[in-house]
C-alpha positions in Angstrom: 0.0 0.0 0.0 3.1 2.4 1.2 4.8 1.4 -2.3 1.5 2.1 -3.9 0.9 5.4 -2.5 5.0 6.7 -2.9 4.3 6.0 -7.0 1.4 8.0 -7.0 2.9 10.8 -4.9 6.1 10.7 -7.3 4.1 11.0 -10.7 2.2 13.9 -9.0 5.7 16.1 -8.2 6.9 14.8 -11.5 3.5 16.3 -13.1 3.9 19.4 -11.3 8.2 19.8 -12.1 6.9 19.4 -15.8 4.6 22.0 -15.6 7.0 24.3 -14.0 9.7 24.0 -16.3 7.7 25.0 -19.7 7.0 28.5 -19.9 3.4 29.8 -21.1 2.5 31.7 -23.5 2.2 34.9 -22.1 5.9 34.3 -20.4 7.6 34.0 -23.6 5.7 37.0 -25.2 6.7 39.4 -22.1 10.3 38.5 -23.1 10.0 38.7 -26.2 8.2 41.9 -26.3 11.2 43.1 -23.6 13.8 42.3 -25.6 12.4 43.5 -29.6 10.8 46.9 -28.5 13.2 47.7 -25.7 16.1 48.1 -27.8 16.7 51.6 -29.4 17.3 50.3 -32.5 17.8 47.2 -34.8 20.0 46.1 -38.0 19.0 43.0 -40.2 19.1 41.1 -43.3 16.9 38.7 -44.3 16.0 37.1 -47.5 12.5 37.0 -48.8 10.8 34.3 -51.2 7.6 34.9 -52.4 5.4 31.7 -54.1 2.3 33.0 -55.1 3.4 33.4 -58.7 4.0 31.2 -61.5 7.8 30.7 -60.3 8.8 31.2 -56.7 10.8 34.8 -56.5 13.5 35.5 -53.8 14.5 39.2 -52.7 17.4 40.7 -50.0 16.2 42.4 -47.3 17.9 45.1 -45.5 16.4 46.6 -42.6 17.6 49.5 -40.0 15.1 51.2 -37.7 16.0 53.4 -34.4 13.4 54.3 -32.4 10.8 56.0 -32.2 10.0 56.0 -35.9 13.0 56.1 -38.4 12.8 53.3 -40.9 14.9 52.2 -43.8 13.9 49.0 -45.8 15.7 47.7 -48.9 14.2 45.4 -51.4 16.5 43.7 -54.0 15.4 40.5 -56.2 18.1 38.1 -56.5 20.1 38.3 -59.2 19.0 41.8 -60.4 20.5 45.4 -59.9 16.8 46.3 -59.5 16.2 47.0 -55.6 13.8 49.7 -54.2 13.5 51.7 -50.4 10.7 52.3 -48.0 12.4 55.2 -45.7 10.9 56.8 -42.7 12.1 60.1 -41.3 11.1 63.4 -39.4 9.9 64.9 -43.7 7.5 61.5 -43.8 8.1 58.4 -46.0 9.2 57.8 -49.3 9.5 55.2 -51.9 12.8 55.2 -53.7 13.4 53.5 -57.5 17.2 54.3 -58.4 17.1 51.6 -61.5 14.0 54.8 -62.6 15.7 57.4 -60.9 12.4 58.6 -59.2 11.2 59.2 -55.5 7.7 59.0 -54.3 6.5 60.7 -51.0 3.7 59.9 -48.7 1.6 61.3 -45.9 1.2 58.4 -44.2 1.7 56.7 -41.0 3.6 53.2 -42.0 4.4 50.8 -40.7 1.9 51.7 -37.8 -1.6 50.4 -39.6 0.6 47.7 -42.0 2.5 45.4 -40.2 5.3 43.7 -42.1 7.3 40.2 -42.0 10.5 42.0 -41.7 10.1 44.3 -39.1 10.6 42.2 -36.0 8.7 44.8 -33.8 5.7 44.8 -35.3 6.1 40.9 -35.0 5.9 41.4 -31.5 2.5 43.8 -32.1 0.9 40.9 -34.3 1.4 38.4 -31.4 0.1 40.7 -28.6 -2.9 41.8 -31.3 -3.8 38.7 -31.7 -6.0 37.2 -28.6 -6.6 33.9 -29.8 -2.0 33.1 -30.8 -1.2 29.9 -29.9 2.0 29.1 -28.7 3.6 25.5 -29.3 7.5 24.5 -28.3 9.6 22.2 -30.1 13.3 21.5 -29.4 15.0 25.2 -30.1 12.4 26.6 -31.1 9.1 28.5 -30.2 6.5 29.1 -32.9 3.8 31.7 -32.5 0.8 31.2 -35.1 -1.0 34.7 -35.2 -3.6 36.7 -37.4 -1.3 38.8 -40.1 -2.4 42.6 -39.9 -1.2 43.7 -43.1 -3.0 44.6 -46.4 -2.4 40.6 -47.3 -4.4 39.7 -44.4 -7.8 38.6 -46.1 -5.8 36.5 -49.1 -3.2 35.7 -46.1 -4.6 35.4 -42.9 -2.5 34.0 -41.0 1.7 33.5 -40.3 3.5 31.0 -38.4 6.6 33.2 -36.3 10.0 31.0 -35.8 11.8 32.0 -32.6 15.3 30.6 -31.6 14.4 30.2 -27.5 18.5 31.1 -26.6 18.6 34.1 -28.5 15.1 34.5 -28.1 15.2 36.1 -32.1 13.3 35.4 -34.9 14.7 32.7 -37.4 12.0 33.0 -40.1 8.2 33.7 -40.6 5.6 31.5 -42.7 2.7 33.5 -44.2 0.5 31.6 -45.2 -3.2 30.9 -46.7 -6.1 30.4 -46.1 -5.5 26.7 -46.8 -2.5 26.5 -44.9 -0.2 26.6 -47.3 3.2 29.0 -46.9 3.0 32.1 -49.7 5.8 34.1 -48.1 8.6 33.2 -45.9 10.9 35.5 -44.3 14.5 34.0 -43.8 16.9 36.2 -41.1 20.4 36.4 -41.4 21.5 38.5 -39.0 19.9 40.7 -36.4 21.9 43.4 -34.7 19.5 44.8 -31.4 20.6 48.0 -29.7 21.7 49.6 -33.2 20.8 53.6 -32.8 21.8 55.4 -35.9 21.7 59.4 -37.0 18.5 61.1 -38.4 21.0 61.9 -41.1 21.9 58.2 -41.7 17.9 58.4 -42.6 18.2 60.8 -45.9 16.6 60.2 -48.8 19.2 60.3 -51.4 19.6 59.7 -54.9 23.4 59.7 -55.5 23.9 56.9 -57.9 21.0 57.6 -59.7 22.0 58.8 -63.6 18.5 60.5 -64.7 20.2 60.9 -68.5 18.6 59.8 -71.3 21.0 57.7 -72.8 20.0 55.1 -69.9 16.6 54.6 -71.2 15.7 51.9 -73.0 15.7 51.6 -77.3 12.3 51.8 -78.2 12.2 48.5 -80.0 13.2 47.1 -75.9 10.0 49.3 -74.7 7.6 48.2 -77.3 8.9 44.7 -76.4 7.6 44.7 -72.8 5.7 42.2 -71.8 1.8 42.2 -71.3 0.6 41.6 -68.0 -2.6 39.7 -66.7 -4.3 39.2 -63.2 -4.2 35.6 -62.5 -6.8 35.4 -59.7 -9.7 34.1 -61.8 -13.4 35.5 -59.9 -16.7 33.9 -60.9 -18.5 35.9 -63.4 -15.5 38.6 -63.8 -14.4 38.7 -67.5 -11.7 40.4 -70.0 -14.1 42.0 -72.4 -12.0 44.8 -73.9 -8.3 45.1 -74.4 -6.9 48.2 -76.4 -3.5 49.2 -77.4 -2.6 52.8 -77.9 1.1 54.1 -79.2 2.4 56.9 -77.2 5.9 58.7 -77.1 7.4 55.7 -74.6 6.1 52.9 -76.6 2.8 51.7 -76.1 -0.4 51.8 -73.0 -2.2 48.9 -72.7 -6.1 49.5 -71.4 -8.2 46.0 -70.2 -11.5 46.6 -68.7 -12.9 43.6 -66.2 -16.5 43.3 -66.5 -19.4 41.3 -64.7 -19.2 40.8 -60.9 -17.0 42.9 -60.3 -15.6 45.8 -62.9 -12.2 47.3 -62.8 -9.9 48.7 -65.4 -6.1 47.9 -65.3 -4.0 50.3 -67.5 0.2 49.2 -68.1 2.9 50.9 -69.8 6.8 51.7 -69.7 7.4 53.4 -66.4 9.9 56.5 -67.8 12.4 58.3 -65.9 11.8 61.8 -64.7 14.0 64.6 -65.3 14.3 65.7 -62.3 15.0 63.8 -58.8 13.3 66.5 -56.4 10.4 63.6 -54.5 6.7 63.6 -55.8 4.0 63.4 -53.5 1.6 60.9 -54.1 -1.8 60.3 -53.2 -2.6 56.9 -51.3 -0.7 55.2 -48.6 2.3 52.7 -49.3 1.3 49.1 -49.5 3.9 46.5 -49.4 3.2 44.2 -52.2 6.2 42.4 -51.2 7.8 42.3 -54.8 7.7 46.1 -54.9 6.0 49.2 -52.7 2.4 50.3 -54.3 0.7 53.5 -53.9 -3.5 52.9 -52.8 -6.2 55.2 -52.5 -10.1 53.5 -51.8 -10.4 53.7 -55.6 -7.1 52.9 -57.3 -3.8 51.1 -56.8 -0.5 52.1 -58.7 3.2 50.6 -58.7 5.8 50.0 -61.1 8.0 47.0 -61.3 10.0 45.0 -64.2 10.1 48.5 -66.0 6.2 48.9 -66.3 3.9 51.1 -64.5 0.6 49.8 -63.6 -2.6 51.3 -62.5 -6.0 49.6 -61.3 -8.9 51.5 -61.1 -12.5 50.8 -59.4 -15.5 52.2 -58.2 -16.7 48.4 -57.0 -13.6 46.7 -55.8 -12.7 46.9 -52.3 -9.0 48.0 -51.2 -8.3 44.4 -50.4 -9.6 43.0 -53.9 -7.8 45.9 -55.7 -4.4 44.4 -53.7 -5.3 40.9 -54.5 -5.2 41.9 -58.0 -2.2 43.8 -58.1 -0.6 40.9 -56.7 -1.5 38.4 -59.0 0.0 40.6 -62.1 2.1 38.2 -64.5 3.6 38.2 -68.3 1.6 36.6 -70.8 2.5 32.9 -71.3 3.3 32.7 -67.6 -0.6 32.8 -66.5 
């Protein structure tokens, strides 16, 4: 009976040592959110792949940010010169293109309503947000599943956060679908904490940018551009006119979606300006995670592989208009 009664009392302590030694939920995320938004400042690279094309696309993040609100992110596709920058300073935030030589300026308050992948901070806001983040542990790791606040969130709801539990850093986030299934993953290299940098280290500038003309391309390479299509197919939406018109820099491509829901997508050779001084533009920057768009609540613009794009609607909604923008790929690759 003693022996029977000692086992019984030693699985109990041995129940209650277990439970002790892992560490809730809400214990992890008070460190976490400690050691992300305590620091004054952060470097990091990462890499980026995106899948929700017809060929997965990988990109090189750079990141610096010093509190409270100075931002400076760097997109560049593997392989390719092409990069662009979302910077955030005391004048507001830009969007910079050197391959076009042009700078776009908003009046807008990102990141704080559009949290991103690659900012680790506002991976700490997305788990807090979110009431109903689960927490599971595996052997090094920690791994958050949270709601995605972003302008992705109703085509990806949801991401999967990585977190090494000795540094207690992110190793890499899964965004994913609605089905499960990863779209974006986000891949750190290196994160620096405690980084504080100058305001001036925060300049937009433009200094190996060549605005000349003899950069541009021939016109037989702009005429040669490819034609995009939106690949996200809706029931009862259908191309029913598509018109070509010659300009100056080659050619603008009109497509009118009608049924369901109507929209109008307009595409030609983004130019270079001839001057560098910033444009404002109307809308706030949206992160389509190959490039930075500009949205309004009736249009989206961007430019990317040397075409400008423009989607306009009185019927879509912001997120539709995204979704659309998103799915944009060359004939033949639909």
């Amino acid at each position: 009976m003693r022996s029977r009664i000692f086992a019984l009392l030693l699985v109990a302590v041995m129940v209650i040592l277990a439970a002790c030694g892992a560490p809730s939920k809400e214990d992890v995320m008070k460190k976490l959110s400690g050691k992300w938004n305590d620091a004054k400042g952060y470097d990091l690279q990462a890499s980026m792949e995106i899948k929700t094309g017809a060929e997965p696309r990988m990109y090189d993040v750079a990141v610096w940010h010093t509190k409270p609100a100075f931002y400076r992110v760097n997109v560049t596709q593997a392989g390719s010169k092409d990069s662009q920058m979302i910077v955030r300073n005391k004048e507001g935030v830009f969007v910079v293109t050197p391959s076009l030589g042009k700078t776009y300026k908003f009046q807008s308050d990102w990141p704080e309503q559009n949290s991103q992948a690659y900012l680790i901070g506002a991976l700490s806001d997305d788990i807090k947000a979110d009431k109903n983040s689960t927490m599971t542990e595996k052997d090094k790791t920690y791994v958050f599943e949270t709601a995605t606040r972003n302008n992705h969130k109703k085509v990806l709801p949801t991401q999967q956060i990585h977190i090494d539990k000795k540094t207690l850093l992110p190793t890499y986030v899964s965004v994913l679908d609605e089905n499960k299934v990863e779209k974006i993953r986000i891949t750190f290299k290196k994160i620096t904490l405690g980084v504080e940098r100058k305001a001036a280290d925060y300049a937009v500038e433009m200094e190996d940018t060549n605005t000349s003309k003899e950069d541009e391309p021939a016109e037989d390479d702009v005429t040669g551009l490819s034609t995009y299509y939106p690949s996200v197919a809706w029931e009862g939406v259908t191309l029913e006119n598509e018109d070509v018109v010659k300009t100056e820099n080659g050619t603008r491509t009109f497509m009118s979606f009608e049924g369901e829901k109507e929209y109008v997508i307009i595409q030609e050779p983004a130019v270079r300006p001839d001057s560098k001084v910033p444009v404002s533009i109307e809308g706030d920057p949206v992160d389509l995670g190959f490039t930075v768009a500009a949205l309004t609540e009736k249009s989206i613009r961007w430019e990317s592989e040397g075409v400008s794009f423009f989607i306009a609607s009185d019927t879509l909604t912001q997120d539709e208009m995204i979704e659309i923008a998103g799915s944009m790929q060359a004939e033949g690759m639909k």
